[in-house]
ROGUSE-166219 format. One record per residue: residue number from 1; x, y, z of N, C-alpha, C, O in turn; residue in three letters. Coordinates in steps of 0.2 Angstrom, whole numbers, plus 5000, padded with zeros to 4 digits. Example, Ala and Ser with C-alpha at 12.3 -4.5 7.8 and 13.67 -1.06 7.14 Angstrom:
! residues 2
  votor   n_x   n_y   n_z  ca_x  ca_y  ca_z   c_x   c_y   c_z   o_x   o_y   o_z  marba
      1  5066  4972  5039  5062  4978  5039  5066  4984  5039  5071  4983  5042    ALA
      2  5064  4989  5035  5068  4995  5036  5064  5000  5039  5067  5006  5040    SER
This chain:
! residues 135
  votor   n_x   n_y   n_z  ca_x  ca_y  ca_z   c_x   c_y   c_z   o_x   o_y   o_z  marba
      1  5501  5577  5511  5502  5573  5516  5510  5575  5518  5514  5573  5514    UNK
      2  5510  5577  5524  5517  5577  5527  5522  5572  5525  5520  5567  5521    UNK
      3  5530  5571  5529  5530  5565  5529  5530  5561  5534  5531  5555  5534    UNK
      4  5529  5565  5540  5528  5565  5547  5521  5559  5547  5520  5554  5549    UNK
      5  5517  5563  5543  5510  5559  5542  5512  5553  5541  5512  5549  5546    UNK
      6  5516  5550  5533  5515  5545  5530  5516  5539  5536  5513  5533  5538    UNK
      7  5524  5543  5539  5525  5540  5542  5524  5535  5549  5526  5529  5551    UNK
      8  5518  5542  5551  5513  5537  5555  5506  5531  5553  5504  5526  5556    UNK
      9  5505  5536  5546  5501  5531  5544  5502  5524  5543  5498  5520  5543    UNK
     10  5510  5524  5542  5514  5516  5541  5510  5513  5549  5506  5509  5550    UNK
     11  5515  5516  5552  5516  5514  5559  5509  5512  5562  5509  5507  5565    UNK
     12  5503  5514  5563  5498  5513  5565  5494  5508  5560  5489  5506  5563    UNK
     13  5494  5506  5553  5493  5501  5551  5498  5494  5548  5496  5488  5546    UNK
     14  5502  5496  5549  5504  5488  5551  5500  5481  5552  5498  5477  5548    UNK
     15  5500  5482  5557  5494  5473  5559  5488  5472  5554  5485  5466  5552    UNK
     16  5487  5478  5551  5480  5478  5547  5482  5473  5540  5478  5469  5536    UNK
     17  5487  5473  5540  5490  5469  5534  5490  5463  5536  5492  5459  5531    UNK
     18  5490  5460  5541  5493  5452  5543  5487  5448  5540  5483  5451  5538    UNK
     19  5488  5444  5539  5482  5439  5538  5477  5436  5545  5479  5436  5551    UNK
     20  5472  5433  5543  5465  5433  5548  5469  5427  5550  5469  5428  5556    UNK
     21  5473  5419  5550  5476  5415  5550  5482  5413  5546  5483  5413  5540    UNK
     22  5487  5412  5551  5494  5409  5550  5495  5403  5557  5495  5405  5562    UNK
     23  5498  5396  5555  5496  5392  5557  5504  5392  5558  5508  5391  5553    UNK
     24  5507  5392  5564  5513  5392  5566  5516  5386  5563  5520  5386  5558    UNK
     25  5513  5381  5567  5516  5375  5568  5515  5370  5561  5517  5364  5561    UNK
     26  5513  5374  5555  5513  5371  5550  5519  5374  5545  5519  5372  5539    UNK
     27  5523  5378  5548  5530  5380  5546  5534  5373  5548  5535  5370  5553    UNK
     28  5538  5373  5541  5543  5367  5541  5549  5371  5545  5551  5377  5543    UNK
     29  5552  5368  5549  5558  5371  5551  5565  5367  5546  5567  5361  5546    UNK
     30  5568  5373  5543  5576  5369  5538  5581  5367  5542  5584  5371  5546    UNK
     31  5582  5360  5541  5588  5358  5545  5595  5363  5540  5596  5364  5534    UNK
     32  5598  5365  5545  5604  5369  5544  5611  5368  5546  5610  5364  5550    UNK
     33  5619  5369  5545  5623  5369  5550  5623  5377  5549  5627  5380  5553    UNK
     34  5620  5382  5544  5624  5389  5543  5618  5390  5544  5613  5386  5545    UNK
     35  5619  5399  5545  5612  5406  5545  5609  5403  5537  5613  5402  5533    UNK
     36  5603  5403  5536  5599  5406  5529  5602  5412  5527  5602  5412  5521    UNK
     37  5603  5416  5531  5604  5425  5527  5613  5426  5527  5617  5427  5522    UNK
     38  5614  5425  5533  5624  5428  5532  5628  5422  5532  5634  5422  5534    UNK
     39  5624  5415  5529  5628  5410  5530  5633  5409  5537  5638  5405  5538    UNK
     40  5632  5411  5541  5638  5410  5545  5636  5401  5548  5631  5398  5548    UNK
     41  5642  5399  5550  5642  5391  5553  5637  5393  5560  5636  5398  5562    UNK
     42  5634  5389  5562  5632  5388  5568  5635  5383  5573  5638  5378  5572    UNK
     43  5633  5388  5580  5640  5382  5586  5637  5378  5588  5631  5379  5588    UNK
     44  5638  5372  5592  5639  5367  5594  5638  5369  5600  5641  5374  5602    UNK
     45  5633  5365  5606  5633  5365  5614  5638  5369  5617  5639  5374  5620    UNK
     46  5641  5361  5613  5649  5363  5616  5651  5371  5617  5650  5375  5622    UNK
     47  5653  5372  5611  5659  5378  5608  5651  5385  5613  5653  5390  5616    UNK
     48  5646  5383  5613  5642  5390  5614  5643  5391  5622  5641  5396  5624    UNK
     49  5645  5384  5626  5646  5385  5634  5653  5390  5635  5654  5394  5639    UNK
     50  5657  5388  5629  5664  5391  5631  5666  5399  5628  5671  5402  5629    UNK
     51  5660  5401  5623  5659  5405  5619  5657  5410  5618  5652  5409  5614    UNK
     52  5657  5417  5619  5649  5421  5618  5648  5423  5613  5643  5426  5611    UNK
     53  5655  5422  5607  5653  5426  5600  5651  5420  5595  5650  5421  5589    UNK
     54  5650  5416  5597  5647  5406  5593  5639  5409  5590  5636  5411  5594    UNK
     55  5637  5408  5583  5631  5408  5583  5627  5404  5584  5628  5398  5583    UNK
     56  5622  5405  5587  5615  5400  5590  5610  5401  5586  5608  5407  5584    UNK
     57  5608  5395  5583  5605  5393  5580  5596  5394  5583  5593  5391  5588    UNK
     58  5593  5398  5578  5584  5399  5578  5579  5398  5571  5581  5398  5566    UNK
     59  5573  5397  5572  5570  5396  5568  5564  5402  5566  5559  5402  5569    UNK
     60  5566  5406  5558  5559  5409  5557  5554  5407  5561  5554  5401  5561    UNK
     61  5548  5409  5564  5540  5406  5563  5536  5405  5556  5533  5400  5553    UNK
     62  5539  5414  5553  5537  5414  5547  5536  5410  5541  5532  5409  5537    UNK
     63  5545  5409  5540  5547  5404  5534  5550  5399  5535  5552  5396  5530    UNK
     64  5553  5397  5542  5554  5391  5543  5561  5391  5542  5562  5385  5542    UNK
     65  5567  5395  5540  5570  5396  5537  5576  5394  5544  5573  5395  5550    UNK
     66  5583  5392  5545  5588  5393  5552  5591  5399  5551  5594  5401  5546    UNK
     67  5590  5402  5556  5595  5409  5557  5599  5410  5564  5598  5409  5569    UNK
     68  5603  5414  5562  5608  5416  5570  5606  5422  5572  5604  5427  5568    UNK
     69  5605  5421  5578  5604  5427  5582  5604  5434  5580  5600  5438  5581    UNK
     70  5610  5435  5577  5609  5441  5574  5605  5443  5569  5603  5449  5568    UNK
     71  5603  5438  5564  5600  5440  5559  5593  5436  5560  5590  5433  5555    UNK
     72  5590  5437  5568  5583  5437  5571  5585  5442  5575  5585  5439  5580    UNK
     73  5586  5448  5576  5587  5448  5579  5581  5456  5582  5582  5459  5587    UNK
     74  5577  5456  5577  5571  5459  5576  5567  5460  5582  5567  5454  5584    UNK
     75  5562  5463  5587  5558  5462  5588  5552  5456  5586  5550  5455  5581    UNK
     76  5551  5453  5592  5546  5447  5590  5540  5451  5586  5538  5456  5588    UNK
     77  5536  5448  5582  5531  5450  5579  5526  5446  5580  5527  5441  5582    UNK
     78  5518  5448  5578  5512  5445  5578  5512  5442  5570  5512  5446  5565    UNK
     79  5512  5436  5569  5511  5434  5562  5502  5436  5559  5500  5439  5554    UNK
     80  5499  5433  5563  5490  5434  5560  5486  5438  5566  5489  5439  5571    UNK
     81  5479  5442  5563  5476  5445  5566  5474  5442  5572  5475  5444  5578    UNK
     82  5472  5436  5571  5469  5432  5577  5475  5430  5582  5475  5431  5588    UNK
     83  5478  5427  5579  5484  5425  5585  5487  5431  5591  5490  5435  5587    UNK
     84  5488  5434  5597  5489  5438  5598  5497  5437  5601  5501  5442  5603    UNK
     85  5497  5432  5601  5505  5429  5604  5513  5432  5595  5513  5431  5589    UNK
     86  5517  5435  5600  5521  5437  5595  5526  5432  5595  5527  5429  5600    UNK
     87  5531  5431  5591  5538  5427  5587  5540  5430  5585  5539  5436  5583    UNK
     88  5546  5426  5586  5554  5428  5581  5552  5425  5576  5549  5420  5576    UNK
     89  5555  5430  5571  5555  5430  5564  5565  5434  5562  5569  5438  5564    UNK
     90  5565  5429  5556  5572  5431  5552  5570  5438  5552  5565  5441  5553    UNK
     91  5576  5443  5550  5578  5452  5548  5573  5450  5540  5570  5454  5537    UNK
     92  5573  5444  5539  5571  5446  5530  5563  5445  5531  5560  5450  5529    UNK
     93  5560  5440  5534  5552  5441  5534  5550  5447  5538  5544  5449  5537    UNK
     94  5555  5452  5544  5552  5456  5546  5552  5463  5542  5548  5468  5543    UNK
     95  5559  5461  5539  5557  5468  5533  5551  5468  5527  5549  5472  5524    UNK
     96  5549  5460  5528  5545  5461  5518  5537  5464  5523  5532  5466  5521    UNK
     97  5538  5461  5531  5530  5463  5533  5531  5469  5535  5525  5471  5534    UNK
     98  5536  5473  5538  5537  5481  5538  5536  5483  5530  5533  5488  5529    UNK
     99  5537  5481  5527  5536  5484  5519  5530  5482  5516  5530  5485  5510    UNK
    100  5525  5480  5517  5520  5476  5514  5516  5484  5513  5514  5485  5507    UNK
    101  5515  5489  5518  5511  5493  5516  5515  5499  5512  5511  5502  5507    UNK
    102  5523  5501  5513  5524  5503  5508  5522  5501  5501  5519  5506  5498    UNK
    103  5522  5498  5499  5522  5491  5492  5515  5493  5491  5514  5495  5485    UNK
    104  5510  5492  5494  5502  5494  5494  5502  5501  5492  5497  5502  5489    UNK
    105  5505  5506  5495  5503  5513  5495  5508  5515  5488  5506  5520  5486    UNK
    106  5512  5512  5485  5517  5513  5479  5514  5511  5477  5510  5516  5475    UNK
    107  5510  5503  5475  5505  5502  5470  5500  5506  5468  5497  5507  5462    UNK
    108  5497  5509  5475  5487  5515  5475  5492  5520  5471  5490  5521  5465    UNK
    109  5500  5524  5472  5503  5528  5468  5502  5527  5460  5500  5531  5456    UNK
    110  5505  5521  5459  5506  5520  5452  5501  5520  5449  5501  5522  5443    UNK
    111  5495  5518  5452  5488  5517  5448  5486  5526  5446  5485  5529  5441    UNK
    112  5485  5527  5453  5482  5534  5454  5486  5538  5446  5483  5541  5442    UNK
    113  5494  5539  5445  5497  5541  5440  5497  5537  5433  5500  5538  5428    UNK
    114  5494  5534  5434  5492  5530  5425  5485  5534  5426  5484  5539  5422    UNK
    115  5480  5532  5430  5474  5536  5430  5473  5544  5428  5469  5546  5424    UNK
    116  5480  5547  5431  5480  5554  5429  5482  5555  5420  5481  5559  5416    UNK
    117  5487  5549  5420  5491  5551  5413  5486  5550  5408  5488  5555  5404    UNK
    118  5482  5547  5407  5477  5544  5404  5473  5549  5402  5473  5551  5397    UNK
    119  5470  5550  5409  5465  5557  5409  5467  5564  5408  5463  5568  5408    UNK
    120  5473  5567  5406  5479  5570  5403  5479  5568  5393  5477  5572  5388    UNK
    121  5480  5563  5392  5480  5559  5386  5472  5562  5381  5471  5565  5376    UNK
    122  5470  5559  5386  5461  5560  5384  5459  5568  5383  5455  5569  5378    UNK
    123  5461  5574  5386  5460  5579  5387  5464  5581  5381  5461  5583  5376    UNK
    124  5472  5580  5381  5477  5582  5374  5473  5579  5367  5473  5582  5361    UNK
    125  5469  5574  5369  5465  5571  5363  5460  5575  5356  5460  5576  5350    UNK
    126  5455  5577  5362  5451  5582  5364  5451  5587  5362  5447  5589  5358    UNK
    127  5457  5591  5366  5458  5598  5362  5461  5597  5356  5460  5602  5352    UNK
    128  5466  5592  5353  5467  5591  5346  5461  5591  5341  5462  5593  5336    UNK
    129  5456  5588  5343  5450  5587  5339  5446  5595  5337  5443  5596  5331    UNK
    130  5447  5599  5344  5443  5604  5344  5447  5611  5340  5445  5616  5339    UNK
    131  5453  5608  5341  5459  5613  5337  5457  5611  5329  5456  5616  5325    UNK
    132  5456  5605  5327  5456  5604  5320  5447  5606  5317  5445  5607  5311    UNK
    133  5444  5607  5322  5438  5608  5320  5437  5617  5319  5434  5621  5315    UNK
    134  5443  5618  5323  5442  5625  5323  5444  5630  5317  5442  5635  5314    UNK
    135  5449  5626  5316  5456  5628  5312  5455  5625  5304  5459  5626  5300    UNK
């Protein structure tokens, strides 16, 4: 497989990974005054009428967690299969959910390579047996 391949194989499975149900509104939202992620303070009404670099404060859908705009600043995403409405989500849920298939195809890798090693193992075995038989 190419890596042009992999690469689209990521890309066109995605969603296949979400779950059949994710229940929004059953996400705790964290009362916050900073980002979850870059710690930054978050601004006040006030300061964000008079300011355009003030962090404004948002909420994961995913984990519920406060973050600034920056560090959501991700495409909205579909959390579950059924649901077809997409959310902001933190930079951090939307990398572990871009990552979920890598992590899946690394695991099928690992296996597949113990699988081989083994069957490698088993064969070294083998011919030792048949080396001593012969010998």
């Amino acid at each position: 497989m190419e890596q042009t391949d992999f690469v689209c194989t990521f890309l066109d499975n995605e969603e296949d990974n979400l779950p059949e149900l994710f229940d929004v509104k059953a996400v705790v939202h964290a009362k916050s005054e900073h980002c979850g992620l870059c710690q930054a303070p978050f601004s006040s009404k006030v300061s964000m009428l008079l300011s355009t670099k003030d962090k404004q404060k948002h909420h994961c859908r995913r984990c519920g967690i406060a973050v600034c705009t920056l560090c959501s600043g991700s495409p909205k995403r579909r959390l579950s299969k059924i649901d077809k409405n997409k959310y902001r989500v933190c930079d951090e849920c939307d990398t572990l959910m871009s990552n979920v298939n890598f992590d899946q195809m690394y695991q099928t890798c690992l296996r597949q390579q113990d699988e081989t090693l083994a069957e490698v193992k088993r064969n070294i075995a083998k011919r030792e047996v048949q080396m001593k038989q012969l010998g």
